[in-house]
Z-matrix of the N, CA and C atoms (Angstrom, degrees):
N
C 1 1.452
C 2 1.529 1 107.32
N 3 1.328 2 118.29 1 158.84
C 4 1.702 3 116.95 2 -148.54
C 5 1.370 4 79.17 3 -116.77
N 6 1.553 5 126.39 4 -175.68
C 7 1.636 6 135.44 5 -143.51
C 8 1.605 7 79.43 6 -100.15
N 9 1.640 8 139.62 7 -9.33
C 10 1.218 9 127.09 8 -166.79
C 11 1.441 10 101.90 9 -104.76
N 12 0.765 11 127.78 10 -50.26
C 13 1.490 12 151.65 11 141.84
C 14 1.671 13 101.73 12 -5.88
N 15 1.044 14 114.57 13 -75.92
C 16 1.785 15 126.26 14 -169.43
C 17 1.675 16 94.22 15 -66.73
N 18 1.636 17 118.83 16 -36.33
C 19 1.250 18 112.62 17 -158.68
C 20 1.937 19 101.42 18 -78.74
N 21 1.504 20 114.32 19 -31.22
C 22 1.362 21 113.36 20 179.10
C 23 1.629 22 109.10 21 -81.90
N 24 1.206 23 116.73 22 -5.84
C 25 1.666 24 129.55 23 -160.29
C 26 2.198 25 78.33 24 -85.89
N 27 1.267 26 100.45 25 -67.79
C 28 1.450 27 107.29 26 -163.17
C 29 1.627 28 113.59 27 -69.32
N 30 0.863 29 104.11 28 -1.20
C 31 1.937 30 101.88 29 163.03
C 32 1.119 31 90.47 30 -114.18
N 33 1.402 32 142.47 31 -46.08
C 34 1.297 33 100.99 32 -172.78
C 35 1.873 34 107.45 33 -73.33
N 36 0.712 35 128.09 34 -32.67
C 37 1.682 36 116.88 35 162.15
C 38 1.920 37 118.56 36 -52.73
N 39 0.887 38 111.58 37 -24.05
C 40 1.363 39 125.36 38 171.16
C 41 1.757 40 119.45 39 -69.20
N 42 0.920 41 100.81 40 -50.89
C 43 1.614 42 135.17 41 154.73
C 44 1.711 43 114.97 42 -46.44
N 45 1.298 44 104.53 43 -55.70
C 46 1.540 45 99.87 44 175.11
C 47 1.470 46 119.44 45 -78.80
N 48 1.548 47 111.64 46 -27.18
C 49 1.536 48 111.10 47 160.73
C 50 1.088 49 113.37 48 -67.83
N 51 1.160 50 121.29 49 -47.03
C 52 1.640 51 108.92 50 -174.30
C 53 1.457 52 126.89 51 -70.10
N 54 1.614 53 98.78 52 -12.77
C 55 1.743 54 96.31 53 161.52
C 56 1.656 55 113.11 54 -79.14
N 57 1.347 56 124.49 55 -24.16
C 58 1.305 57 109.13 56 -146.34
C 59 1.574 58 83.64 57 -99.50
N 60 1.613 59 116.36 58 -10.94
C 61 1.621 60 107.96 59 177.46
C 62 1.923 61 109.50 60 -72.37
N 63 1.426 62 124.32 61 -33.04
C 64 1.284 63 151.30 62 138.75
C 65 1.394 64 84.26 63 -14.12
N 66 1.275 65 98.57 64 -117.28
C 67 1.208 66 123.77 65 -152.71
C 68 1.599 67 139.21 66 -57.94
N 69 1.792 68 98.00 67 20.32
C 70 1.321 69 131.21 68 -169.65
C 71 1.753 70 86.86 69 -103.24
N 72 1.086 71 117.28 70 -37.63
C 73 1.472 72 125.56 71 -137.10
C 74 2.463 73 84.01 72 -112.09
N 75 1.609 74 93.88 73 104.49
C 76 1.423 75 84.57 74 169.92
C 77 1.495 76 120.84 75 -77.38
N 78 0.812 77 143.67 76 -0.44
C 79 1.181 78 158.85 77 179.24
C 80 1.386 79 122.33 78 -113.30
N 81 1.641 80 121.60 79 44.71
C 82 1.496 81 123.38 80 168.28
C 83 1.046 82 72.63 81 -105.38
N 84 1.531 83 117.34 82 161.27
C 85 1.123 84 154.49 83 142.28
C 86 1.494 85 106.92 84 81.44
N 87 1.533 86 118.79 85 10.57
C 88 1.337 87 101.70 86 168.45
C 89 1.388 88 114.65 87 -69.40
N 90 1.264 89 132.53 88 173.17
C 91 1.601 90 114.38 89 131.03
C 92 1.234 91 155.43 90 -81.65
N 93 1.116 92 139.96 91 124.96
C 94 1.630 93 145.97 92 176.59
C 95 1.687 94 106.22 93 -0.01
N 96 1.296 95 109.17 94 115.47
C 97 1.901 96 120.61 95 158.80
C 98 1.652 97 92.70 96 -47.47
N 99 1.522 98 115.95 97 106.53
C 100 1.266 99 132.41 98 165.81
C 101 1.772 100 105.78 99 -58.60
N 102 1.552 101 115.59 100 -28.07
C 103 1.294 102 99.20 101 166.34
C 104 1.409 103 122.41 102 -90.78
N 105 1.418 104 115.94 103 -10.69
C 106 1.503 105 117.39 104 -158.16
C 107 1.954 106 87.82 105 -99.73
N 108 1.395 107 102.60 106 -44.65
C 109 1.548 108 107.22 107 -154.01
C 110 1.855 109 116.45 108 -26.15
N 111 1.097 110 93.21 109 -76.64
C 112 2.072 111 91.99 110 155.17
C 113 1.132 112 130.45 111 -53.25
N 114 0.895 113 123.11 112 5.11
C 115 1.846 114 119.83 113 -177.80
C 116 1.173 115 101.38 114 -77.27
N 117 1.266 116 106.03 115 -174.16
C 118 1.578 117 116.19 116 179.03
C 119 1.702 118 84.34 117 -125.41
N 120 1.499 119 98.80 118 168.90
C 121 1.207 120 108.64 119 164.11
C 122 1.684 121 134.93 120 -29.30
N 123 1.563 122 79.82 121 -68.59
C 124 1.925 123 101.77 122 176.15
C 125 1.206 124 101.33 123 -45.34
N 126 1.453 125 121.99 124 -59.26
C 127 1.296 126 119.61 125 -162.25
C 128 1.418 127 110.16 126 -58.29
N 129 1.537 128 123.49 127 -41.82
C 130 1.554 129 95.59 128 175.55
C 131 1.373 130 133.38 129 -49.97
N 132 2.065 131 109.31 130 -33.57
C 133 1.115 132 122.22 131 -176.90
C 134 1.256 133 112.41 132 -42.15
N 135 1.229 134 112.02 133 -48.97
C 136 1.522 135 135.75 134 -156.53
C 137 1.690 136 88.57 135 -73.57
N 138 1.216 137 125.35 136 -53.25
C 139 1.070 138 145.43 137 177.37
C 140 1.803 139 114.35 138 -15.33
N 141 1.960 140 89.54 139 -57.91
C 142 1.529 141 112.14 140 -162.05
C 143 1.487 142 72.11 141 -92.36
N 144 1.048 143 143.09 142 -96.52
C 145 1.533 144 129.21 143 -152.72
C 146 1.381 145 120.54 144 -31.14
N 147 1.040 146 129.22 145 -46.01
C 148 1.436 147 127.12 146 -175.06
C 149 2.116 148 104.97 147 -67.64
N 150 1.567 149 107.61 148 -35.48
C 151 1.462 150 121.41 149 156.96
C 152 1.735 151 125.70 150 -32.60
N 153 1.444 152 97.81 151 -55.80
C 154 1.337 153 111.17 152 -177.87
C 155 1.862 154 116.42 153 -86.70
N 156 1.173 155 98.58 154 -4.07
C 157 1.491 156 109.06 155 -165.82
C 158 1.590 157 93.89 156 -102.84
N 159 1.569 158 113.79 157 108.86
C 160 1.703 159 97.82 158 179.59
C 161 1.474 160 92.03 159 -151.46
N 162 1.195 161 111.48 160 157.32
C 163 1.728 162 128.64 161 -179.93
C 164 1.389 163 114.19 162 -61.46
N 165 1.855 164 120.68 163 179.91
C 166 1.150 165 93.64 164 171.43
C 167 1.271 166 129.07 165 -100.49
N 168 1.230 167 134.29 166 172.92
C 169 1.792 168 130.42 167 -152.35
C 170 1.127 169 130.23 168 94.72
N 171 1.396 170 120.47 169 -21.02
C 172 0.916 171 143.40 170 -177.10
C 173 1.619 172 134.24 171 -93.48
N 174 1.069 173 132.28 172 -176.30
C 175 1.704 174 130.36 173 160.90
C 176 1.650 175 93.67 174 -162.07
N 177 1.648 176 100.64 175 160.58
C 178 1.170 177 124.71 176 173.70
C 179 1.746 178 103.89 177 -52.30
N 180 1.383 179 97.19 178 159.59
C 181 2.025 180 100.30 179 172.19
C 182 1.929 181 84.62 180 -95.73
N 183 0.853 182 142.00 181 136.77
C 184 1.431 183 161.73 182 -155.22
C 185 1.477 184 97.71 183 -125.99
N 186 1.558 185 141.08 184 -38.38
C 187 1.041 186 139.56 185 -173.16
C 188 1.680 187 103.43 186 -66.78
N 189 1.505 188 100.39 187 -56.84
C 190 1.496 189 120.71 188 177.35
C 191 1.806 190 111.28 189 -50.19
N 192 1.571 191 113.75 190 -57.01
C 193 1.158 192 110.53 191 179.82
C 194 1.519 193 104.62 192 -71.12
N 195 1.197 194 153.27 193 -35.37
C 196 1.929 195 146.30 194 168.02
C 197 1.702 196 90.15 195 -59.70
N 198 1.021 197 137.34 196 15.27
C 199 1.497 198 129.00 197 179.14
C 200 1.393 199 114.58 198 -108.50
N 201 1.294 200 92.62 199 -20.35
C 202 2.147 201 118.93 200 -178.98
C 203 1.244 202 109.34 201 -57.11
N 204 2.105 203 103.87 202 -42.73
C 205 1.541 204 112.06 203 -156.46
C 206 1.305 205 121.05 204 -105.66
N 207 1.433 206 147.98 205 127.77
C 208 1.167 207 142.32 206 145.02
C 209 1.582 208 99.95 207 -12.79
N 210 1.792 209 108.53 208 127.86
C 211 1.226 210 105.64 209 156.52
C 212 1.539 211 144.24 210 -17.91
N 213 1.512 212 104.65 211 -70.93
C 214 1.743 213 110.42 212 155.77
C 215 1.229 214 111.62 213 -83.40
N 216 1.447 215 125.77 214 83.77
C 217 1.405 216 138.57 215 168.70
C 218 1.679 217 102.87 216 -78.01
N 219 0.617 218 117.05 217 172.06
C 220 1.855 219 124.13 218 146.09
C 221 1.620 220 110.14 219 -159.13
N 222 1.280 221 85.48 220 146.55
C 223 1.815 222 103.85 221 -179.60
C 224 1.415 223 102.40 222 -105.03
N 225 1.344 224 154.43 223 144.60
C 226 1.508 225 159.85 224 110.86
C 227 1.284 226 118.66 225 -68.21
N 228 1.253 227 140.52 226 137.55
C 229 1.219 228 140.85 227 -125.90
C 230 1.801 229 89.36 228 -162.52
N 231 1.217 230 121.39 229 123.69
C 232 1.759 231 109.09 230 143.76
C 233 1.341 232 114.43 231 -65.46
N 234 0.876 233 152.29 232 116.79
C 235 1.217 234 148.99 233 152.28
C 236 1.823 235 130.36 234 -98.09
N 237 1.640 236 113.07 235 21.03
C 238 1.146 237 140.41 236 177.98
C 239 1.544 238 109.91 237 179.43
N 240 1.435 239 95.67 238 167.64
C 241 1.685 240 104.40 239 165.77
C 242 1.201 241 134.05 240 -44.14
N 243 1.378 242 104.10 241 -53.22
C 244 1.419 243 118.41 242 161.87
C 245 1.548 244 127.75 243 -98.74
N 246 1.588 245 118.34 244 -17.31
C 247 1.427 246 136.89 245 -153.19
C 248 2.277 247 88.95 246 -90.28
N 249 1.635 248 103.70 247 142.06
C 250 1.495 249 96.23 248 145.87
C 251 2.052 250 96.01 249 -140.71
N 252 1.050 251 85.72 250 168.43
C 253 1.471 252 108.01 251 -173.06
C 254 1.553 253 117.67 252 -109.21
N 255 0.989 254 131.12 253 115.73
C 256 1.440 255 129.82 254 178.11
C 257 1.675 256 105.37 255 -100.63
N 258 1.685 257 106.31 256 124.29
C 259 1.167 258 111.64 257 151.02
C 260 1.563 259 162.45 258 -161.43
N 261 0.697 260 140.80 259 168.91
C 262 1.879 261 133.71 260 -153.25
C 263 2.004 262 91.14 261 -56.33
N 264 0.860 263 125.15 262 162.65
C 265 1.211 264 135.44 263 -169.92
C 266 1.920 265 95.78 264 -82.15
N 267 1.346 266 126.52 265 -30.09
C 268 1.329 267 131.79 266 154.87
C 269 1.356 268 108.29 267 -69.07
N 270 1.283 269 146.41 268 -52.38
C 271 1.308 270 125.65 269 162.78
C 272 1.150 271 127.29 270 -34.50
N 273 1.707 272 116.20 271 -48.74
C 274 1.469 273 120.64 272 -171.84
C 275 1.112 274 90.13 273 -54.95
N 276 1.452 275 124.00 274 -82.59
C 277 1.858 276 120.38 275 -166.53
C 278 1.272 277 112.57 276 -41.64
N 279 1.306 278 139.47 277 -19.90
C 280 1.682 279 137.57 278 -175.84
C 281 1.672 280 97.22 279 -72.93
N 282 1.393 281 117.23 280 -59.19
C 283 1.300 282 142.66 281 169.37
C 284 1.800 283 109.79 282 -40.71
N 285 1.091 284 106.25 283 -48.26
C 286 1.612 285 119.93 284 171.73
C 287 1.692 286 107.28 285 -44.49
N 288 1.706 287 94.53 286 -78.00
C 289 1.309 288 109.69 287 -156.74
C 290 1.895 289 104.92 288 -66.94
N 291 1.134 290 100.01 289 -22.47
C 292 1.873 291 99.06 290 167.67
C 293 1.139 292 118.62 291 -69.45
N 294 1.184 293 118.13 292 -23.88
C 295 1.686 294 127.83 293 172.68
C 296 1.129 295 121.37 294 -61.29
N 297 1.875 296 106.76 295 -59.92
C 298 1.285 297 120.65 296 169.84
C 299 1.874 298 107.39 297 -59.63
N 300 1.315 299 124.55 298 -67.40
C 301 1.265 300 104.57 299 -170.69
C 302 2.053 301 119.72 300 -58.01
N 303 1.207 302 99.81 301 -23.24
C 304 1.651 303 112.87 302 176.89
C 305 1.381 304 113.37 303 -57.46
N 306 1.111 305 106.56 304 -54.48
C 307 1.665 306 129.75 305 167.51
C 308 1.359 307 120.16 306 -62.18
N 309 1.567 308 131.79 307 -13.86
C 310 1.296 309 140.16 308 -131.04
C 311 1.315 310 121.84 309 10.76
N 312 1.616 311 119.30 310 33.65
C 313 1.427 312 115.64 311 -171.74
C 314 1.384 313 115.29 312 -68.94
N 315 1.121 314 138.71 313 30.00
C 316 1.365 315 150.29 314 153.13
C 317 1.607 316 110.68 315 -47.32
N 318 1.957 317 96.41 316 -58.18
C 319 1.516 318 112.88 317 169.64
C 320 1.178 319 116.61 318 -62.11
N 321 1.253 320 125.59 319 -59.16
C 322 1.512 321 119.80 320 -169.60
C 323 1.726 322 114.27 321 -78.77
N 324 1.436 323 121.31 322 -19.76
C 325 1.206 324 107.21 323 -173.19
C 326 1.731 325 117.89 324 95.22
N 327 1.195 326 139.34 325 141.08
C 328 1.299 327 131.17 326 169.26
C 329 1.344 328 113.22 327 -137.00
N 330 1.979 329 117.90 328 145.79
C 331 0.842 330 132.31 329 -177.54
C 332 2.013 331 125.07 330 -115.04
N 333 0.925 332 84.39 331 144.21
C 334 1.762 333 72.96 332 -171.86
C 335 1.402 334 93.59 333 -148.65
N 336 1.511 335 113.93 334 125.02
C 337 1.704 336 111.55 335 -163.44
C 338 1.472 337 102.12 336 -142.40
N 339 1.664 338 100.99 337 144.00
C 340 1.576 339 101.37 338 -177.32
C 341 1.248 340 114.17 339 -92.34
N 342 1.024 341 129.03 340 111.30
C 343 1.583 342 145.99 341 171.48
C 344 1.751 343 103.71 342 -45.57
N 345 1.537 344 105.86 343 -82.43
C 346 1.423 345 108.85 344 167.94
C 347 1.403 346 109.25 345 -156.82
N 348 1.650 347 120.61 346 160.53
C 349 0.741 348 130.43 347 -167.16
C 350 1.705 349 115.51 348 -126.55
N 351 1.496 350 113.58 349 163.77
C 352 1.549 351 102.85 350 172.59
C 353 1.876 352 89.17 351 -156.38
N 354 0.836 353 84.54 352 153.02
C 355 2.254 354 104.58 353 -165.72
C 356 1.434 355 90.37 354 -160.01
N 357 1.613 356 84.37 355 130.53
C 358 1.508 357 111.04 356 155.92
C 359 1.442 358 109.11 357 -137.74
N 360 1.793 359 98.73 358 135.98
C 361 1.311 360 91.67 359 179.28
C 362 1.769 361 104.31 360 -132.80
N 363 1.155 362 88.19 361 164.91
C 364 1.769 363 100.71 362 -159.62
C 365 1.696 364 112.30 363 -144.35
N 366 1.330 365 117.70 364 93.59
C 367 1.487 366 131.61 365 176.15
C 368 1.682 367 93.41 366 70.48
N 369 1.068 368 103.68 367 -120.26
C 370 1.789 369 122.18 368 -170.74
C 371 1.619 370 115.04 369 -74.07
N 372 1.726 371 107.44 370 -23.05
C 373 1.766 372 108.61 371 -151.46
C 374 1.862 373 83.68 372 -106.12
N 375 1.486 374 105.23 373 -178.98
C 376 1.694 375 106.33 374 156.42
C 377 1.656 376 91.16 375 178.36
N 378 1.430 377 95.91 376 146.37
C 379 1.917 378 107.60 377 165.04
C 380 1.356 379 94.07 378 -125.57
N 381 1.765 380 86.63 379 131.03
C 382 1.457 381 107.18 380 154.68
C 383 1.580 382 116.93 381 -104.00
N 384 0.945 383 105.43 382 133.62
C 385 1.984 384 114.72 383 175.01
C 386 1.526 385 91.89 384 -75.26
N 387 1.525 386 101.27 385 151.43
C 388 2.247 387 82.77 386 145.82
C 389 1.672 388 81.41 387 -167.00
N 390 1.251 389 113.23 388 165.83
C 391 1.126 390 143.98 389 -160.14
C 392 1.722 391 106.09 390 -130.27
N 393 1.191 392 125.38 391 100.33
C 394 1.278 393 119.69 392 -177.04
C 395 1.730 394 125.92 393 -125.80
N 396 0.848 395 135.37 394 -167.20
C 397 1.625 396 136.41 395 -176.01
C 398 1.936 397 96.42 396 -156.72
N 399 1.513 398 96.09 397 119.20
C 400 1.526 399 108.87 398 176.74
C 401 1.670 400 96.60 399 -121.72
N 402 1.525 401 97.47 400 140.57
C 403 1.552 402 117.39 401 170.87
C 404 1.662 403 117.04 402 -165.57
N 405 1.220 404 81.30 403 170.03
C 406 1.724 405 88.27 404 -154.07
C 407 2.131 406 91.16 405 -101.76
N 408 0.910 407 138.00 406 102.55
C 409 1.617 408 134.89 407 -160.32
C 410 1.370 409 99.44 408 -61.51
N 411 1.435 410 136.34 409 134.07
C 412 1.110 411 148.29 410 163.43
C 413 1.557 412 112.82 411 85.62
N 414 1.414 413 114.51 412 10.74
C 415 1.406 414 103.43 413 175.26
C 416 1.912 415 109.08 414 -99.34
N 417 0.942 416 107.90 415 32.14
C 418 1.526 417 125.80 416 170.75
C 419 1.940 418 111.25 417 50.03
N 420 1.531 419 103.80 418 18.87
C 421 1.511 420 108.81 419 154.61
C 422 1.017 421 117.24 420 -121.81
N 423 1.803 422 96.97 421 156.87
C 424 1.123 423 104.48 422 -174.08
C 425 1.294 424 122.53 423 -93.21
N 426 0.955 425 107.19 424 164.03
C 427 2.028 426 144.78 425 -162.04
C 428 2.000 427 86.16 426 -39.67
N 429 1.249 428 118.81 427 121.49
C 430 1.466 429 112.07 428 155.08
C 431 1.375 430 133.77 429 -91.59
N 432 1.115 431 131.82 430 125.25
C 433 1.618 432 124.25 431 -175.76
C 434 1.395 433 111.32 432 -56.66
N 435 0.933 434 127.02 433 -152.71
C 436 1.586 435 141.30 434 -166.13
C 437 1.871 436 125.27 435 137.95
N 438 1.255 437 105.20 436 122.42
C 439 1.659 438 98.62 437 167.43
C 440 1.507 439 118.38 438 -109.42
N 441 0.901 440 106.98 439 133.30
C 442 1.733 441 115.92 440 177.36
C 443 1.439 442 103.22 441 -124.45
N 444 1.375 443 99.84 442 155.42
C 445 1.552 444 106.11 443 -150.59
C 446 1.904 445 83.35 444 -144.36
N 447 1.321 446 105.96 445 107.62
C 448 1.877 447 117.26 446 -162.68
C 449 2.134 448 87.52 447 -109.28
N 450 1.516 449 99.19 448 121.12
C 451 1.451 450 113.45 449 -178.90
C 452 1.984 451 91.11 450 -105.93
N 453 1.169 452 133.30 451 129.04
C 454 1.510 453 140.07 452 -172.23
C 455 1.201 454 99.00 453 -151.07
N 456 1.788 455 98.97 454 148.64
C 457 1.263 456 110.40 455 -164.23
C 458 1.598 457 105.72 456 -127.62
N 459 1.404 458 154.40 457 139.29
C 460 1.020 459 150.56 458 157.51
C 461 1.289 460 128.02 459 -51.93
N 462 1.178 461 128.81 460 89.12
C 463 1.753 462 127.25 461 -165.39
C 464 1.950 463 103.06 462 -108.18
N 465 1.115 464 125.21 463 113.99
C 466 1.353 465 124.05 464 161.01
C 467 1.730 466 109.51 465 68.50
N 468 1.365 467 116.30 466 26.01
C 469 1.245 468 124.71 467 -167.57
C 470 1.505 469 112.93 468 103.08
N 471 1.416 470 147.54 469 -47.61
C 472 1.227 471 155.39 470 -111.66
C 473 1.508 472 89.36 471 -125.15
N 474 1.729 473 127.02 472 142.42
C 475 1.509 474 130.50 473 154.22
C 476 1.353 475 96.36 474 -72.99
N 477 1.309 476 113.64 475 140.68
C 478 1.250 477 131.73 476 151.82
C 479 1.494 478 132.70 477 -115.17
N 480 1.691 479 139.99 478 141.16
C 481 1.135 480 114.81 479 -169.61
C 482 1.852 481 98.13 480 -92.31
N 483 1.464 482 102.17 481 147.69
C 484 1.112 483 116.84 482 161.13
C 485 0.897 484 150.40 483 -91.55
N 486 1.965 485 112.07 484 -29.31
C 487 1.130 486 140.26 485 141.81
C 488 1.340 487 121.93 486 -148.14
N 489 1.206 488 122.33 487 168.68
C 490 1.473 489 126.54 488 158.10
C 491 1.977 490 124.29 489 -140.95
N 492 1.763 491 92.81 490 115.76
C 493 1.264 492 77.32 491 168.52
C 494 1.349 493 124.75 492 -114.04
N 495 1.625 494 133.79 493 156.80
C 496 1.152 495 138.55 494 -170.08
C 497 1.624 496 107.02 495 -107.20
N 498 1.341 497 107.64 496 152.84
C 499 1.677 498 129.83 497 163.40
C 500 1.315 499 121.55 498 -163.22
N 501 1.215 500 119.91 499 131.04
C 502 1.492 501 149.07 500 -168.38
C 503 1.929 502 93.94 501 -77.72
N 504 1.507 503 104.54 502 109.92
C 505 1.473 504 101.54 503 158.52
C 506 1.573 505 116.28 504 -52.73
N 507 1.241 506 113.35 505 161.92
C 508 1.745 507 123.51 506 169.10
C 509 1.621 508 112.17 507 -161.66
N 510 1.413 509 99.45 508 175.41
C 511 1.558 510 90.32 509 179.17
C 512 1.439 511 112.81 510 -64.51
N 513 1.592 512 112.01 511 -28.04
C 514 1.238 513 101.96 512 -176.24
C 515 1.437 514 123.10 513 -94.78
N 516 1.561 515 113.35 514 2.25
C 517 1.452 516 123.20 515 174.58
C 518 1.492 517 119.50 516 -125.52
N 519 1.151 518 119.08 517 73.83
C 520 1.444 519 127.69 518 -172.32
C 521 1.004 520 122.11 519 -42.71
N 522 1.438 521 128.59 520 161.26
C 523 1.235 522 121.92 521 -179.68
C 524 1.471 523 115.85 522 -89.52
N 525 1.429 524 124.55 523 136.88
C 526 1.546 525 121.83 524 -157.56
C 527 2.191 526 114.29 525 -48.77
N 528 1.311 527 99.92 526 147.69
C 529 1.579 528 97.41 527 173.53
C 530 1.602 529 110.48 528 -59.38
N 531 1.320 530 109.42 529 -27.72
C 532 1.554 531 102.23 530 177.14
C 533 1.393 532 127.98 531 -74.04
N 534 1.107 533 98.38 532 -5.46
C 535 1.390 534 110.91 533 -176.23
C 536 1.509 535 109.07 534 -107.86
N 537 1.639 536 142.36 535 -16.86
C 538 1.386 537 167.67 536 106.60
C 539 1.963 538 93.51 537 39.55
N 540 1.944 539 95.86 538 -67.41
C 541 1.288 540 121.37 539 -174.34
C 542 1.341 541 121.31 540 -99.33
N 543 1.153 542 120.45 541 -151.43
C 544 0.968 543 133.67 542 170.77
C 545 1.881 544 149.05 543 63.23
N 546 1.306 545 133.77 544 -145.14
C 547 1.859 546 101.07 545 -178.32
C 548 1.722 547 105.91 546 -68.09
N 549 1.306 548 78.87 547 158.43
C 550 1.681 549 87.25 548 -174.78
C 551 1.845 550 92.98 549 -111.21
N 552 1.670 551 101.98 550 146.54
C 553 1.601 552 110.43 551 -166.65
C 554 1.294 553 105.37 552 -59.50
């Protein structure tokens, strides 16, 4: 093959990577979450918490919260003492809405509140820590802690979550030093 030859050979090979790098990625060419696009990271966090946190009569908008996550999101979940749960960002909400109807928290309403938080973010990626208290209002327990630890990615301007994993403080699993300090909810 002659130096012209190799030169049309290698864009068009250039060309086929650069579609399949495209077209790996569901989110080229959308446009920017007009609500998320400026945010910062945290703020989406805050975003999905304040989402899941609703009075009673109500339910979360679920369209809005699957809007938080990168397509392949995943959630991890404690879901026992020893047990955690991994799941598709549609699981989490499947998992959600069984809670709420299991619970009948429709009636009572649910709360999920950020205690404090700490985010660092770095070029495209960022983790937020946060430290929170979930309860169900009027079912005469009290508020449970929890840390979730939100990994987000910068897609087309917008934070996106990438994952989230959860863990239940205890006496024998403290709640992280980074979390000790820092924004208050």
């Amino acid at each position: 093959m002659d130096r012209r030859g190799w030169f049309f050979f290698s864009v068009l090979l250039s060309a086929f990577f650069a579609g399949q790098a495209f077209s790996s990625s569901p989110l080229v060419g959308q446009e920017p979450d007009p609500l998320t696009a400026s945010a910062t990271a945290e703020d989406v966090v805050r975003e999905l918490y304040d989402l899941v946190t609703f009075p009673a009569g109500t339910t979360p908008d679920w369209d809005r919260g699957r809007a938080l996550f990168l397509p392949e999101g995943v959630v991890v979940l404690r879901t026992g003492w020893t047990e955690t749960t991994v799941f598709s960002v549609e699981g989490w909400v499947q998992d959600f809405v069984t809670f709420i109807e299991d619970r009948n928290v429709v009636e009572t309403g649910f709360t999920e509140r950020i205690v404090r938080t700490h985010a660092v973010e770095f070029g495209d990626i960022a983790h937020v820590w946060v430290l929170y208290e979930a309860e169900i209002p009027g079912s005469g327990r009290p508020a449970q802690q929890g840390v979730d630890s939100f990994q987000l990615a910068r897609r087309n301007g917008t934070w996106l979550i990438a994952s989230i994993l959860n863990e239940i403080p205890t006496p024998d699993r403290l709640i992280p030093e980074v979390l000790a300090g820092g924004t208050e909810g």
